[in-house]
N, C-alpha and C positions, 0 to 999 in steps of 0.2 A: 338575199338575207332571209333568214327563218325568222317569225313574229311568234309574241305571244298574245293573246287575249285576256282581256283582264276584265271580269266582271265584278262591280262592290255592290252591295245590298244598300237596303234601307237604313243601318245603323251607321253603318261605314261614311252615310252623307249627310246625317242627320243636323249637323251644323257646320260653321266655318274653320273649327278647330280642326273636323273630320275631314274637308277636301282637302287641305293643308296633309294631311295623313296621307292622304289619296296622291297629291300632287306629287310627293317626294318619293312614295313608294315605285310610280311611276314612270319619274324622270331617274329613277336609281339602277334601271335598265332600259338600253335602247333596243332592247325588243320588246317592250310592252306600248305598240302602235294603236293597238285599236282595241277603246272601252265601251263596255257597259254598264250604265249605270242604273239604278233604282231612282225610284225618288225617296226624298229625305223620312227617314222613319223617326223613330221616339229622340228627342234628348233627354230623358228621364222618364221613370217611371207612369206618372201621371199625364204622359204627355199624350198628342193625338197624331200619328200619322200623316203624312199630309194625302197619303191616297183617300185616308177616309174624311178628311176634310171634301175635296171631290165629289165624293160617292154624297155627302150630304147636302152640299149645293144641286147637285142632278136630283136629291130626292125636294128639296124646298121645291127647284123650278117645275118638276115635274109636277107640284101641286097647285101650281100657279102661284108661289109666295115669294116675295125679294128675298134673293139671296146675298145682296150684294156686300152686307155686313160680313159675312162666312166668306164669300171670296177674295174680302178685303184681308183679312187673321191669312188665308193663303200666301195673299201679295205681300201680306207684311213679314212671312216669315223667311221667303225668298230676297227679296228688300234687301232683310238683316244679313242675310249671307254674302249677300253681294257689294255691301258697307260694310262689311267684316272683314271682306277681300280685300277691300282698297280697289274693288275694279270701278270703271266709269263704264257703262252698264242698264239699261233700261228696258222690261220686261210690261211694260205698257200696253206696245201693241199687243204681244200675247195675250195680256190677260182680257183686253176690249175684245178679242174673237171671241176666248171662252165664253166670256158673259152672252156674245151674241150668240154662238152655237147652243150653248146650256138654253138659252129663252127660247128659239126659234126650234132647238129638237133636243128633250132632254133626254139622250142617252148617258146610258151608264159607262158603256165601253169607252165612248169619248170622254167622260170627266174623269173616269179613272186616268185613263192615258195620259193625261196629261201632268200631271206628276212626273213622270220618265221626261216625259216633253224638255219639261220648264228645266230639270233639274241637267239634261243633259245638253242644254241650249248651255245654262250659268258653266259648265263645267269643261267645254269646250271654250269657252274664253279664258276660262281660269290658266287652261294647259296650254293655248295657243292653238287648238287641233283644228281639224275638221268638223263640221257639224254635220252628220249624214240622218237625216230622220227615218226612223223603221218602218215607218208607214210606206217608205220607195222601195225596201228590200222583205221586209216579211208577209209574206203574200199566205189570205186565207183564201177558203171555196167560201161558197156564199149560205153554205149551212156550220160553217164556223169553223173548218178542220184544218190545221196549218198543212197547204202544200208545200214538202219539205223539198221536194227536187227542182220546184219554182222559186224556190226562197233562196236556196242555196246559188243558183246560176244569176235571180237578180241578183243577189250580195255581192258576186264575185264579179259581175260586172259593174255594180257602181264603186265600188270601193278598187277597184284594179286601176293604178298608178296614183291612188294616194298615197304617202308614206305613213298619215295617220288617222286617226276619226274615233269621235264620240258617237256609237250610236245608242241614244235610250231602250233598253229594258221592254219588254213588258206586251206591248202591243206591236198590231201590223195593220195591214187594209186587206178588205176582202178584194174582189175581183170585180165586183160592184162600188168598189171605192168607199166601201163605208167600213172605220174604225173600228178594228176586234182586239180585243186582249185575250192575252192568257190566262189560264186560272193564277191565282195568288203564289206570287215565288214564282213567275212566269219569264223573267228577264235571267234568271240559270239558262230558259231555253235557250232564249236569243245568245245569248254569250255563247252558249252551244253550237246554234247554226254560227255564226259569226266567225268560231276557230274553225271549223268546219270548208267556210268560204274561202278564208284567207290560207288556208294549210298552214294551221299553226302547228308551231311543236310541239306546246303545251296551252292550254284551257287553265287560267289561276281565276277560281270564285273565292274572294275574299268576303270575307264578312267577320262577326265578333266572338268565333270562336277557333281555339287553335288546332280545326281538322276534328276529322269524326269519331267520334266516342262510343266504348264498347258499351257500353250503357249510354242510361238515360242521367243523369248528374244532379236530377231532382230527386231518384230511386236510391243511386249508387253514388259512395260520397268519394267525389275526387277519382273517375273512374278513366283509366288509362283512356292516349288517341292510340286511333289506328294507325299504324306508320303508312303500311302500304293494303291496299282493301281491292279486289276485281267488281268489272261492273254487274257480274252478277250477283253477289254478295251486296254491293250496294242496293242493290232491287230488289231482293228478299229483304232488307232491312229497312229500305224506305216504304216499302208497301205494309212494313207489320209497324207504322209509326213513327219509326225514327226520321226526323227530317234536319237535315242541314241543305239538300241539296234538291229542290225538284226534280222530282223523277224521272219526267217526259225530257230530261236534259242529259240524259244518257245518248239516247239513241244518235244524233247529230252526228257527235264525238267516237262513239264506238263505231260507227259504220268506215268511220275516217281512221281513227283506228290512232286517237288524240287521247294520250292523259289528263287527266283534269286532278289538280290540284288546290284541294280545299286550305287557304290559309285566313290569318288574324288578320286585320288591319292594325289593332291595337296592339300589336307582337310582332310583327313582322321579319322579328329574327327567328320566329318558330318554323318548323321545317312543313309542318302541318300532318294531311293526311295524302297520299297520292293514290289515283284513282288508274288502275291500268286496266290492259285488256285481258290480261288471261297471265298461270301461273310463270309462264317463261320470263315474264317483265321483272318477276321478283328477285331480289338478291337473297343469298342465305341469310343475310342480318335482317333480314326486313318479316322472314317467315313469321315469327312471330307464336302466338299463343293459339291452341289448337283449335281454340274459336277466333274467329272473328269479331263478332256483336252481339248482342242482344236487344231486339226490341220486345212491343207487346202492346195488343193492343186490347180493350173492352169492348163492349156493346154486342154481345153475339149470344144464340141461341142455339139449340141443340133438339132438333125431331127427332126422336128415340122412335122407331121400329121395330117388333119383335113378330116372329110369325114362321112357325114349325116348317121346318123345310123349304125355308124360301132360298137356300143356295142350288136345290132342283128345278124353281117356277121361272120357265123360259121368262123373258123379257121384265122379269120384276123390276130392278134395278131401271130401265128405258119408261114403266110406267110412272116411277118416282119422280125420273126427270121429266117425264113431261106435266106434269103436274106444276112445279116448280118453272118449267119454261112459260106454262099458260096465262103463273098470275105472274112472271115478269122475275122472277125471283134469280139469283145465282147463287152458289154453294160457294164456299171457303174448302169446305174439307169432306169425305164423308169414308171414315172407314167402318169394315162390315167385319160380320163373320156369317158361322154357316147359318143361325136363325136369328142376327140383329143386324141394321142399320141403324147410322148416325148422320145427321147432316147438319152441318156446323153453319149458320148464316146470319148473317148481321142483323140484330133483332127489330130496329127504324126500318129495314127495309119487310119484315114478316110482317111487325104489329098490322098495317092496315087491314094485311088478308088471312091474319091468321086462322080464323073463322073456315073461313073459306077451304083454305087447304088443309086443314086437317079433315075438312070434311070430303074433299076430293079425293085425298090419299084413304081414307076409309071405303071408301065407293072402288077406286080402281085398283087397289090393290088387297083390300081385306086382311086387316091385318089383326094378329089375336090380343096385340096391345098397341097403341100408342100412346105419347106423350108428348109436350115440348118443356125442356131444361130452360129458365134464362138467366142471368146474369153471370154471364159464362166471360172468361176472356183465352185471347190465344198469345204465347210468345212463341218467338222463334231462336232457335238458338243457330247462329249461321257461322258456318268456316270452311273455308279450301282445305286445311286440314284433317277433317273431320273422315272423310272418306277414307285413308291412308292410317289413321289411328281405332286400335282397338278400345272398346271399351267406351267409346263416347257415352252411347244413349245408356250406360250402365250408371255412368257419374251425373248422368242427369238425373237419373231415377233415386240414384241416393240423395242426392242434394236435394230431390221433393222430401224422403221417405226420412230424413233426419230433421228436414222443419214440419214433417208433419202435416205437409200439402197433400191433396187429395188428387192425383193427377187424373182427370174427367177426358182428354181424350191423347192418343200420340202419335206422330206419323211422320214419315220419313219418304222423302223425295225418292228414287231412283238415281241422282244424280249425288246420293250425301251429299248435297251442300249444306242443307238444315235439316232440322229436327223442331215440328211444330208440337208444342204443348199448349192443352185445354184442362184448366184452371177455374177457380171459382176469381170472380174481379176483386174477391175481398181479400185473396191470396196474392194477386199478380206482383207485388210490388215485392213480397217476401222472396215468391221465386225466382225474381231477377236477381235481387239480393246473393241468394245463396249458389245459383247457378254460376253467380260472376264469383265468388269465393270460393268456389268449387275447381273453375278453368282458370281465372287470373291468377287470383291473388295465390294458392297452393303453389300453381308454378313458377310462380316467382321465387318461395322460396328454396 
């Protein structure tokens, strides 16, 4: 029998209404054997995560102050899920660890974890499943880097002859047996290895919205999903900002060669967005608009370079970077001509040395001007299409040159899959605006 993997977020669990969402979506196919879950995120607004609940009991105990009122609001919010349930049910022992581990060693990685823990212990009773802890299948090195070929072979031996299992989200053990998580939005990965393990058919990350959106929804009002999106278009678009899906939760799945499909928990009848490997998986109906996305991000900076005949000075360009390698720095972008360079870099990471390197780049290369630009941002405009269609980066340039935007820098892959523009950050949100009215909304009509 083919399985599918089912990962829910933090909002998807965030109370008893929501497992109840979860249980039924779940039991509404008998291929969805093996979850992962988050711990429980907002029930409104104002409300507070229960990871960051966690992370603030490790920061009380690591000061030596009782925390035991702040771990109590934990207990009591898992309590209320578990009274909501009608389950018979008691999370005691758990929480007498935590309190012991938080006093006797307060890490962060262990209190975060445990949200995924607690939340995937309550929800394997809820389903009847398995409870398989990630701490026994996601294996790190001991300088924190997920071994994915050790993760993947323990996964598929602990879980081989179950028919089903909850494993939590989020963290794993190192190889010295101490508690590592991932960065935030870390349980995409595990869901990742997990269909991975089991040779799923399909990867579904559900969470609270219905698939991935050619915009931003806070820029762009009401801005179409994507039907069907490849994994590398995902990754030019999650790395210029757009985030529905951790990133690092590609790889798992693509090496396996496993769709992942982003859907609603609150929708469920929505088809979402599906994530394939490359353009063969696509159907003609799915092709779609000649873009795929738009993200965009701020905070970046621009070293202007100018210096007569630097397209003749052997190794110019090799002294630039090393300069930039020496104080630790990496580049975003840097195109030239035959007497300028540009190098596009994220401005948190210059401010400490800027000082410094422009006084280095003055020393080793001699240049008849520089500068640094900042409050610069870059978006990206991304599509399989784009390569195949003429006139892209023409309609991009009018949709700057009719709002008026000043386009500071432009460049283009080798691979057309995107088209990155540099912006001023006080522009960025217009030229999404108008670039999605440009590629959407026009061809629609």
């Amino acid at each position: 029998m083919s399985y599918k993997v089912v990962k829910f977020g933090g909002s998807s669990l965030a109370d008893a209404n929501q497992f109840r969402k979860v249980a039924a979506i779940i039991k509404s196919d008998d291929k969805r054997r093996f979850v992962v879950p988050s711990a429980p995120g907002k029930r409104f607004s104002d409300d507070i995560k229960v990871t960051d609940m966690l992370y603030k009991c490790c920061e009380l105990a690591g000061s030596g102050v009782d925390f035991s009122d702040d771990l109590q609001l934990i207990k009591n919010r898992y309590n209320g899920i578990i009274s909501e349930l009608g389950m018979d049910m008691s999370l005691d022992e758990e929480f007498d660890t935590i309190e012991r581990e938080l006093k006797a060693r307060p890490a962060k990685d262990y209190a975060a974890s445990r949200g995924e823990f607690l939340n995937g212990k309550v929800l394997a009773r809820f389903l009847g499943f398995n409870f398989v802890d990630a701490a026994d299948v996601i294996v790190f090195n001991t300088k924190g880097s997920l071994l994915l070929e050790e993760t993947v072979k323990a996964a598929r031996e602990r879980l081989k002859g179950l028919e089903n299992a909850v494993i939590p989200g989020f963290y794993g053990r190192t190889t010295e047996g101490v508690i590592k998580t991932f960065s935030r939005g870390g349980s995409d990965v595990t869901g990742s290895i997990i269909a991975n393990a089991v040779r799923a058919e399909i990867y579904e990350n559900w969470t609270d919205v219905s698939g991935f959106l050619v915009a931003d929804p806070r820029i762009v009002d009401k801005p179409d999903v994507i039907e069907t999106i490849t994994y590398r278009e995902l990754r030019e678009l999650a790395y210029m900002g757009a985030s529905v899906l951790h990133e690092d939760a590609i790889f798992p799945v693509r090496s396996a060669g496993i769709p992942i499909n982003i859907r609603n928990t609150n929708a469920p009848e929505d088809a979402g967005t599906m994530i394939v490997s490359n353009d063969h998986d696509f159907s003609r109906e799915s092709l779609g608009h000649t873009i795929t996305g738009i993200a965009g991000k701020k905070g970046f900076s621009s070293i202007n370079i100018e210096k007569a005949m630097m397209n003749n000075e052997h190794g110019f360009g090799m002294k630039v970077l090393k300069v930039l390698y020496d104080n630790g720095l990496s580049f975003e972008h840097m195109p030239s001509g035959i007497d300028t360079m540009s190098i596009t870099l994220e401005t948190a990471r210059l401010e400490p040395v800027r000082d410094k390197v422009i006084a280095e780049l003055r020393r080793e290369v001699e240049p008849d001007h520089i500068d640094v630009e900042d409050g610069l941002a870059i978006l990206a405009v991304v599509g399989r299409r784009m390569k195949n269609t003429r006139g892209t980066v023409a309609r991009v340039f009018a949709a700057m040159a009719h709002a008026r935007i000043n386009v500071k820098l432009i460049d283009q892959g080798s691979s057309e899959l995107n088209v990155i523009i540099g912006v001023s950050e006080n522009d960025l949100p217009e030229a999404i605006r108008r670039i999605y009215d440009m590629f959407i909304n026009s061809e629609k009509q």
